[in-house]
C-alpha positions as CSV (number, residue, x, y, z in Angstrom):
1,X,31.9,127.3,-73.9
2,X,32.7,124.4,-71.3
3,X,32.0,124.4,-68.2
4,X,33.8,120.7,-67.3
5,X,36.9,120.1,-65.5
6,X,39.5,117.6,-65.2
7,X,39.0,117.4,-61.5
8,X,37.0,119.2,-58.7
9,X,37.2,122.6,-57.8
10,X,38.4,121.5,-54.2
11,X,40.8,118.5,-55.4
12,X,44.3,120.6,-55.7
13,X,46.0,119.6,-52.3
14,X,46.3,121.7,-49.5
15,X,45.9,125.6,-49.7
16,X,48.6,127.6,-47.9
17,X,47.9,131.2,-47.5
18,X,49.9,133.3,-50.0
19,X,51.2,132.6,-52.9
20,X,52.4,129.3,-54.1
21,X,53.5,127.3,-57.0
22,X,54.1,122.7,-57.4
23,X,55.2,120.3,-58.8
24,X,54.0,116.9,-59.0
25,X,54.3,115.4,-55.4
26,X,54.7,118.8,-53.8
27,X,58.4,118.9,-54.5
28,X,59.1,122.8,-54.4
29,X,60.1,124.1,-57.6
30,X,61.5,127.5,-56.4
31,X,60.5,131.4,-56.9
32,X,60.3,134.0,-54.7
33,X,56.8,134.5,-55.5
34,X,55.3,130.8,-55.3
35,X,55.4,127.8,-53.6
36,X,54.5,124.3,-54.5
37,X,51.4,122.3,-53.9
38,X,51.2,119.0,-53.9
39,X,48.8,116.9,-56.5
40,X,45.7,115.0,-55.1
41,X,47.3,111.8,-53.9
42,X,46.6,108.9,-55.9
43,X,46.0,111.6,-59.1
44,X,47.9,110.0,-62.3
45,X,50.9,111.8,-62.6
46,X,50.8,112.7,-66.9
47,X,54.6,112.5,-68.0
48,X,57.0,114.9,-66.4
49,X,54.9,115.5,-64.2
50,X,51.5,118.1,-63.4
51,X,52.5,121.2,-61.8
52,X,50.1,123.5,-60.0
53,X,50.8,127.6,-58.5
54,X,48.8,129.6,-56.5
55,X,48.7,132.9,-55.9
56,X,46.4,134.9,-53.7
57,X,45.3,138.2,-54.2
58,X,44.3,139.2,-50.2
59,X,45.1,142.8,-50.1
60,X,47.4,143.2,-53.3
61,X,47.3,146.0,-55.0
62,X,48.3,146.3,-58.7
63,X,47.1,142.6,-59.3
64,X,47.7,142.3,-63.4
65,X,51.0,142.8,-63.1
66,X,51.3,140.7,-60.3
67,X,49.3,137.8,-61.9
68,X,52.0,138.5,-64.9
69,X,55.4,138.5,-63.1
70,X,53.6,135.2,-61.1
71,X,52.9,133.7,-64.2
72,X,56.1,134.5,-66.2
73,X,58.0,133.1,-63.0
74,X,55.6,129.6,-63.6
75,X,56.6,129.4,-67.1
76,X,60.6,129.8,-66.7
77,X,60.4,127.3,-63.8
78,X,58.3,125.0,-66.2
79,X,60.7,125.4,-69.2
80,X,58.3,127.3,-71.2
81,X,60.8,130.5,-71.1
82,X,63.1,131.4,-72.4
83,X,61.6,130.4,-75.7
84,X,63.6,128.4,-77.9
85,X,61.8,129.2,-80.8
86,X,59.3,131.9,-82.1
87,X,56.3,129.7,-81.3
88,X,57.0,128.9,-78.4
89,X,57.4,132.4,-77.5
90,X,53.7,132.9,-78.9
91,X,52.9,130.5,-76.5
92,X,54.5,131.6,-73.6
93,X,52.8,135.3,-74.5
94,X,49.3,133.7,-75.2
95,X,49.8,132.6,-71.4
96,X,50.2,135.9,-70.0
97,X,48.0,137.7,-72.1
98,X,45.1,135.4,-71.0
99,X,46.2,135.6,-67.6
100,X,45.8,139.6,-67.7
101,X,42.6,138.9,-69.1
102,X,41.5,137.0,-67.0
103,X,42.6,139.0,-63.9
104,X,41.6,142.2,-65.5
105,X,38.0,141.0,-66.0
106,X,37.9,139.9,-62.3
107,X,38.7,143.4,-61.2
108,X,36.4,144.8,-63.8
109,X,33.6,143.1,-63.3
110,X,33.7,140.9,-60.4
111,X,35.3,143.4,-57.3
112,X,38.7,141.6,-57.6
113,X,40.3,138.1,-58.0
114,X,40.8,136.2,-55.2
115,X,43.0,133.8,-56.3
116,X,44.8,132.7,-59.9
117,X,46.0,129.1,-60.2
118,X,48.2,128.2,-62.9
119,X,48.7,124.5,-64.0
120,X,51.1,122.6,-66.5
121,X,51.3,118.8,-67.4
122,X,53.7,119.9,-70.3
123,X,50.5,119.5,-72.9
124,X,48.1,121.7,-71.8
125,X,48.8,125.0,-69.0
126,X,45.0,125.4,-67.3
127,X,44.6,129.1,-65.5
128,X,42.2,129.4,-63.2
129,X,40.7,132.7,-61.5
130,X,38.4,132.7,-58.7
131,X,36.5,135.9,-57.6
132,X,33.1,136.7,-55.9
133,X,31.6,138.0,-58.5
134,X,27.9,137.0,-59.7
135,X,28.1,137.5,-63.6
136,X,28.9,135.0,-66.4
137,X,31.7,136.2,-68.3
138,X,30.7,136.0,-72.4
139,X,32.4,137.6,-75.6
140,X,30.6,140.7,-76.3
141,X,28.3,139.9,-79.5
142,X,28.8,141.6,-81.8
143,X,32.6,141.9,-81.4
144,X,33.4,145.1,-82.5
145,X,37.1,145.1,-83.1
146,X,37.6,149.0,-84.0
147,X,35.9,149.9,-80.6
148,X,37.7,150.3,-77.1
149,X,37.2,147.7,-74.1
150,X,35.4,144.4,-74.0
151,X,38.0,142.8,-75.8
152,X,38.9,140.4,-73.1
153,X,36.6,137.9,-73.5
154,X,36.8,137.7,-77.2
155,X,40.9,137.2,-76.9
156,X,40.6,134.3,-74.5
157,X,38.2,132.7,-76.4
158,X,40.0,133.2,-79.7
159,X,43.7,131.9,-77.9
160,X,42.2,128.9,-75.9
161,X,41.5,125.3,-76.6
162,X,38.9,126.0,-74.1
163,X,37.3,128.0,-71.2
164,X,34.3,127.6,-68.6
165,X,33.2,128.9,-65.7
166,X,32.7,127.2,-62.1
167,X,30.4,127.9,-59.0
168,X,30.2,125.9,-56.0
169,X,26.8,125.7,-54.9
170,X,26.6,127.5,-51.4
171,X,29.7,129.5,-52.2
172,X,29.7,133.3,-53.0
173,X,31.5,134.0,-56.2
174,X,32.9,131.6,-59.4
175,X,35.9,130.4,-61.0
176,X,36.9,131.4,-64.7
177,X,39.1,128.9,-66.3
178,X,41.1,128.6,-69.7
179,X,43.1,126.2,-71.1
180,X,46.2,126.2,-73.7
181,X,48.1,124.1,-75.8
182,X,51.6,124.1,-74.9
183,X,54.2,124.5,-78.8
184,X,55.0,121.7,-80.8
């Protein structure tokens, strides 16, 4: 497990409240659910461009299938859906079963998610949970696949290129982050 990053917690552009959802140069890229936000200026842009949502979870109720319909939305605007091909609809469902994951462990273990960013530079789609939780997320060892629960861990770990978690020192609470490879 990783805990590096490609850039600072803090270094996404600004943070309306809400949802929201980008494209490089904060050019909106549509949705009901999402807005964009804008790259850190003077961030190489990686070929068509990175692309960054946010959604916030203040007061939501029902957050996994929220963080799933928010994240399907992302991957239609980002040309990931409809699939063209049956591995690229793995991929596209890899996405949003790590994203329930994700989510799910935050309100499992962590009193809620606070926020799930979602980021594509058409190589590799980074999600990003943020919750004010104290624990560090791990695979249960031994996995024990014929028993229920504690799954989650295991699955992202198994589906990912990577994952980590961040805290900010002074701040209450962590980020869980995951990355995947988009199809050939």
């Amino acid at each position: 497990m990783s805990t590096t990053r490609p850039y600072s917690p803090g270094d996404r552009g600004p943070e309306p409240s809400g949802a929201s959802g980008a494209s490089e140069g904060g050019v909106p890229a549509g949705g009901a659910s999402g807005e964009d936000v804008a790259a850190p200026s003077g961030a190489a842009a990686p070929p068509g461009g990175r692309q960054v949502r946010r959604l916030s979870f203040d007061g939501a109720s029902g957050v996994v299938p929220l963080a799933r319909d928010f994240a399907r939305q992302a991957l239609y605007a980002w040309g990931w859906l409809p699939a063209a091909s049956a591995d690229q609809r793995a991929a596209a469902e890899d996405v949003l079963l790590v994203v329930s994951e994700l989510v799910t462990n935050a309100c499992l273990h962590a009193e809620g998610p606070d926020q799930l960013w979602i980021t594509c530079d058409n190589k590799v789609i980074r999600i990003e949970v943020a919750d004010r939780g104290t624990g560090q997320p791990s695979p249960r060892t031994p996995h024990r696949a014929g028993r229920p629960g504690g799954h989650g861990m295991f699955i992202v770990q198994r589906l990912c290129l990577d994952w980590g978690v961040v805290r900010t020192p002074g701040v209450a609470g962590k980020t869980v982050w995951a990355e995947l490879g988009a199809p050939a």
